[in-house]
C-alpha positions as CSV (number, residue, x, y, z in Angstrom):
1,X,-50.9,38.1,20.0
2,X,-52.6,41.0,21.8
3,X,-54.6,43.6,20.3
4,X,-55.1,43.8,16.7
5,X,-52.7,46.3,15.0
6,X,-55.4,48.6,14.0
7,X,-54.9,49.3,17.9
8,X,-51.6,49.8,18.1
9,X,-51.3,53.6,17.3
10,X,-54.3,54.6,19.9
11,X,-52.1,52.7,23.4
12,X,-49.8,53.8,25.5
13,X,-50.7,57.9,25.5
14,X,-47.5,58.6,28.0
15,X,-45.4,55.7,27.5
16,X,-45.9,53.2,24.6
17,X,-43.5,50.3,25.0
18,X,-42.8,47.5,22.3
19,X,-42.4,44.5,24.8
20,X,-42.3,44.0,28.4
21,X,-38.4,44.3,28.2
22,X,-38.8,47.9,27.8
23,X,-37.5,49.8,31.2
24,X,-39.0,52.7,32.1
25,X,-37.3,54.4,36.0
26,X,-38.3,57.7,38.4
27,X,-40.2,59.0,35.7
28,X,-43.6,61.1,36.3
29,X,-46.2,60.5,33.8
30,X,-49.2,63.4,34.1
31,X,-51.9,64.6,32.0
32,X,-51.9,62.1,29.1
33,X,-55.1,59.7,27.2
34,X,-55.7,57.4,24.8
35,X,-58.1,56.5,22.4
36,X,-58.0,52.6,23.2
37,X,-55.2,51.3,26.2
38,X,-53.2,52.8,28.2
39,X,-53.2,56.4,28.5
40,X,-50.6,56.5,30.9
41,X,-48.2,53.6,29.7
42,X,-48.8,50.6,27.6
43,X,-46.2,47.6,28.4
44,X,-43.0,47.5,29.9
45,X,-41.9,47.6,33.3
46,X,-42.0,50.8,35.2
47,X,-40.2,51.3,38.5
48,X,-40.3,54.2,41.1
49,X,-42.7,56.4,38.9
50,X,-45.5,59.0,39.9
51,X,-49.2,58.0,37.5
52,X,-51.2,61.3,37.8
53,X,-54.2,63.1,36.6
54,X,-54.4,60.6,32.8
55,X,-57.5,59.9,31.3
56,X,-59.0,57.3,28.8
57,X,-61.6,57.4,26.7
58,X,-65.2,55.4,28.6
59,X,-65.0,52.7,26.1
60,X,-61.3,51.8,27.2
61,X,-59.7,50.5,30.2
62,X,-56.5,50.7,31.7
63,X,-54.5,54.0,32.7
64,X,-51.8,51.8,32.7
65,X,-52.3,48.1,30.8
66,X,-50.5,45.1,30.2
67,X,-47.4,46.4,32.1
68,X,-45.0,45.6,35.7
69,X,-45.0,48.1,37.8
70,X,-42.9,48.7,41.0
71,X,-43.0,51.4,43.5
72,X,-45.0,53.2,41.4
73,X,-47.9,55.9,42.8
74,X,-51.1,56.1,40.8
75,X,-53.3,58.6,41.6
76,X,-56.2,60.7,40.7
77,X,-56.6,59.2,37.4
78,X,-60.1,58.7,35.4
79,X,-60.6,55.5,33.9
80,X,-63.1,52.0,34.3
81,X,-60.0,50.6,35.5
82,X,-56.8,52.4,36.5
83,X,-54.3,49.2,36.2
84,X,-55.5,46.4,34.0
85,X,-53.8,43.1,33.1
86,X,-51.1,44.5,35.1
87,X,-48.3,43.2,38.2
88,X,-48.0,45.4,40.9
89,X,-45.3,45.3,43.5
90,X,-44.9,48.4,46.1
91,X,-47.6,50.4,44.9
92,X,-50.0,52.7,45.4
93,X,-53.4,52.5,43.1
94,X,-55.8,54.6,45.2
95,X,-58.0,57.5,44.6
96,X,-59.2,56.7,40.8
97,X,-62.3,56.8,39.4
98,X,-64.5,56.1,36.9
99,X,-67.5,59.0,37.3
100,X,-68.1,58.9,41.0
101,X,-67.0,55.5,41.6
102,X,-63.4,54.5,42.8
103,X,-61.7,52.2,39.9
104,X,-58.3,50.9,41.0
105,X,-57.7,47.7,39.2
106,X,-59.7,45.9,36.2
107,X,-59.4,42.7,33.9
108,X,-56.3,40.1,35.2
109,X,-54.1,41.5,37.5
110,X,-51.2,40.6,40.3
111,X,-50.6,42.8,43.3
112,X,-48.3,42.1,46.4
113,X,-47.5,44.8,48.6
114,X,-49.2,47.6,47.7
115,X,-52.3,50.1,48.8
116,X,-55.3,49.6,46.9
117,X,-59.1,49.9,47.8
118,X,-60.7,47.3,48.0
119,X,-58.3,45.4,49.4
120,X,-56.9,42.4,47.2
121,X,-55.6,39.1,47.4
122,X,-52.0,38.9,47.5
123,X,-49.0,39.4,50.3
124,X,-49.1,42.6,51.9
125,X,-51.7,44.2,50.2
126,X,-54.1,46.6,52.1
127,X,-56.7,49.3,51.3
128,X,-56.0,52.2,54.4
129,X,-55.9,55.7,52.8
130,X,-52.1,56.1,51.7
131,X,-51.9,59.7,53.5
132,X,-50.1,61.4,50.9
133,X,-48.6,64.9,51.6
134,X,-50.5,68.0,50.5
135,X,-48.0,67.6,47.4
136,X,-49.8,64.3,46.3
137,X,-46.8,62.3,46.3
138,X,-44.5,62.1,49.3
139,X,-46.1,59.7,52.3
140,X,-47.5,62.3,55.5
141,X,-46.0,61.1,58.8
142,X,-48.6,58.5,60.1
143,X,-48.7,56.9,56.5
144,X,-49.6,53.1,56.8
145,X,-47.5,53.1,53.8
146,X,-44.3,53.6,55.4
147,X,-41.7,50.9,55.8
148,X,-45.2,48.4,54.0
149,X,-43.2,47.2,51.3
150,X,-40.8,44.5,50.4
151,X,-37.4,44.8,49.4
152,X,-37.2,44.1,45.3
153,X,-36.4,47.8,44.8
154,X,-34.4,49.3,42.2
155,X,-32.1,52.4,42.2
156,X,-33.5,55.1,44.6
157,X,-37.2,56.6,45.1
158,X,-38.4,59.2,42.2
159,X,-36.7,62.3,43.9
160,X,-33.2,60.6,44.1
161,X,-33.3,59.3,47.7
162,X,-32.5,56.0,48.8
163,X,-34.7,53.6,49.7
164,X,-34.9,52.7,53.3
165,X,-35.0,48.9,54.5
166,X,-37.7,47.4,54.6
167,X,-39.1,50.4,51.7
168,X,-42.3,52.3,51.5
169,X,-45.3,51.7,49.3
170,X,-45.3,54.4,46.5
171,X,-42.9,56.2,44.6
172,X,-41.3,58.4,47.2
173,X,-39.2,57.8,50.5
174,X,-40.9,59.2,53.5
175,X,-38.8,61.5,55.5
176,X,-39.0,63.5,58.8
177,X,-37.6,66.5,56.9
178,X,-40.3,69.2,55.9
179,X,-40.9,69.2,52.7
180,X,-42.0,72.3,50.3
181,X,-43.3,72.8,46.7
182,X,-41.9,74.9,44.8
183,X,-44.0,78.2,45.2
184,X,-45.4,80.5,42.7
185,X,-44.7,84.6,41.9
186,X,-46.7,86.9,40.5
187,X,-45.2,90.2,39.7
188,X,-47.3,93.4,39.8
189,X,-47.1,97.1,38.2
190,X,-49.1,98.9,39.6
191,X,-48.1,99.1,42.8
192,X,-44.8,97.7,42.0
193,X,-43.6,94.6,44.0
194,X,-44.8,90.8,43.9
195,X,-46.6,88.0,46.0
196,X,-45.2,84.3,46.5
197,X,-47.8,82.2,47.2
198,X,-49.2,78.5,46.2
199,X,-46.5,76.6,48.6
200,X,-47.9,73.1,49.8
201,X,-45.5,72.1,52.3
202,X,-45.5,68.4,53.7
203,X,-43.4,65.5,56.4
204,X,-43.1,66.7,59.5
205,X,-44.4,70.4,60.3
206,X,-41.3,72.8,59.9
């Protein structure tokens, strides 16, 4: 059953899995497409991974299709329909769109617990703007997403912390420690020397 074979090589552009046993954990999946489904991930089950900047092709749906997802973020993707036929469970599906409309979720669909706009039906879903750090994935303090989810976690968050009880919504633990991206240098001749710049720092001001 599913999508005739013909199909098969054009999914799952990031992840392609060959049943919904297939685990994918903490992973971040960035800058993929696909002709067809899934230009993020097709299938599977992922947990505590970061969905960013994918793209499918206008005639497709689904950055991520047919799969489970738990504490994942998905962000800043193009697509009709970011998650399609999909279960979500401590997520984040926000800020996706499809020209200049917002397209979060499309086709069948389960969410509980997780930030989406509009708001859907299900248990602790709501649609406030997640408040994400200036590095796109950890929660800014104030985040309605902190302490919003429910407690079928697995393993720790995406950067290796645990989870707290009850956990976030997303990929990443908030924490009162300032956080810092990793900053870029530039080196220069002429005169000699170098400038550090591009460093997005985030949580609580330093």
């Amino acid at each position: 059953t599913g999508a005739p074979l013909t199909f098969y090589s054009e999914d799952g552009g990031g992840v392609w899995c060959a049943s919904s046993s297939a685990v994918v954990d903490n992973c971040v999946i960035v800058s993929n497409t696909a002709n067809y489904a899934g230009a993020a991930a097709y299938q599977g089950t992922l947990n505590n991974c970061l969905i960013r900047s994918n793209n499918i092709s206008p005639a497709a749906q689904g950055i991520v299709r047919s799969a489970t997802l738990n504490n994942c973020t998905i962000v800043s993707n193009s697509s009709s329909g970011a998650v399609y036929s999909c279960t979500l469970t401590n997520c984040i599906d926000y800020y996706n769109f499809h020209g200049a409309s917002e397209a979060n979720v499309a086709g069948l669909f389960s969410l509980v617990y997780s930030c989406v706009t509009p708001v859907q039906p299900g248990a602790g879903n709501f649609a406030k703007p997640p408040q994400l750090a200036t590095d796109g994935v950890h929660l800014a303090a104030g985040s309605p997403c902190i302490g919003a989810g429910t407690n079928l976690v697995t393993g720790t968050d995406l950067f290796g912390i645990a989870w707290a009880n009850p956990p976030p919504v997303g990929c990443a633990e908030f924490s009162s420690a300032p956080t810092a991206s990793q900053p870029s240098i530039s080196l220069s001749g002429e005169p000699v020397g170098f400038q550090v710049g591009n460093v997005n720092l985030g949580g609580l001001p330093p």
